[in-house]
C-alpha angles and dihedrals in degrees: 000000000000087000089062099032112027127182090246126007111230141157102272118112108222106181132047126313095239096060090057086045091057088042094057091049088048082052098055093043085056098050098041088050095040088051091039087060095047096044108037117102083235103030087250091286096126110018090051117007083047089228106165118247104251128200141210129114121279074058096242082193076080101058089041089053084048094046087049100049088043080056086044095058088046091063096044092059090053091044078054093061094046094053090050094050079049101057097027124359102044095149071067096070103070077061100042092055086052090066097032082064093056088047093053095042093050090048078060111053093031087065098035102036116001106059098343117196117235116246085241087076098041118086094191123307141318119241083224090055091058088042089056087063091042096051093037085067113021096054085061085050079057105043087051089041085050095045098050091034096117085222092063122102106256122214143024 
């Protein structure tokens, strides 16, 4: 427990390099898809997340776009975190993957079970939607790594 909660967070890494790399990598993906919703003229619905463009007046495409670029924001402010535990609080990051795991589960069984979306409003899929899988089961792969890693805190 002290790896994920530790009595002070600080900058020492206390677990393997590799871990931090992939971290880093995590982090820019994070901060290149959270700008790209907010940015994109279409929150990144259609041109990435193959949402079909729908029509009707009021035009609903602009509410989609809103909703996206709100989801966007919210990215941004984790990517923001992460970026702090990076440059200051690293001891931070065993932690942050914890909860990077929930947030790609649930993605995942928001969008499978939850409220899935029906295939008629789907153009192909999305790249987060394979990343969902990936991280699902490569985060676990890292907490393990972290916990018998002989540099991690032992105990509670």
């Amino acid at each position: 427990m002290k790896l994920f909660f530790p009595e002070i967070f600080d900058n020492k890494v206390r677990f393997n390099k590799i871990i931090l790399v992939l971290f880093y990598v995590i982090t820019l993906v994070t901060l290149g898809r959270s700008l790209t919703h907010v940015f994109a003229p279409d929150g990144g619905a259609n041109s990435i997340a193959t949402i079909i463009v729908f029509s009707g007046q009021p035009d609903p495409n602009q509410v989609i776009y809103f909703v996206f670029s709100l989801w966007g924001l919210s990215q941004l402010i984790i990517g923001l975190i992460y970026v702090i535990s990076i440059l200051k609080y690293k001891s931070m990051i065993p932690l942050l993957y914890v909860l990077m795991w929930f947030e790609y589960l649930f993605r995942l069984l928001i969008g499978r079970i939850i409220k899935p979306m029906s295939e008629a409003v789907l153009s192909g899929t999305a790249p987060g939607e394979i990343g969902n899988y990936v991280f699902i089961v490569l985060i676990p792969i890292l907490l393990i790594w972290m916990v018998l890693d002989k540099k991690s805190p032992k105990g509670f």
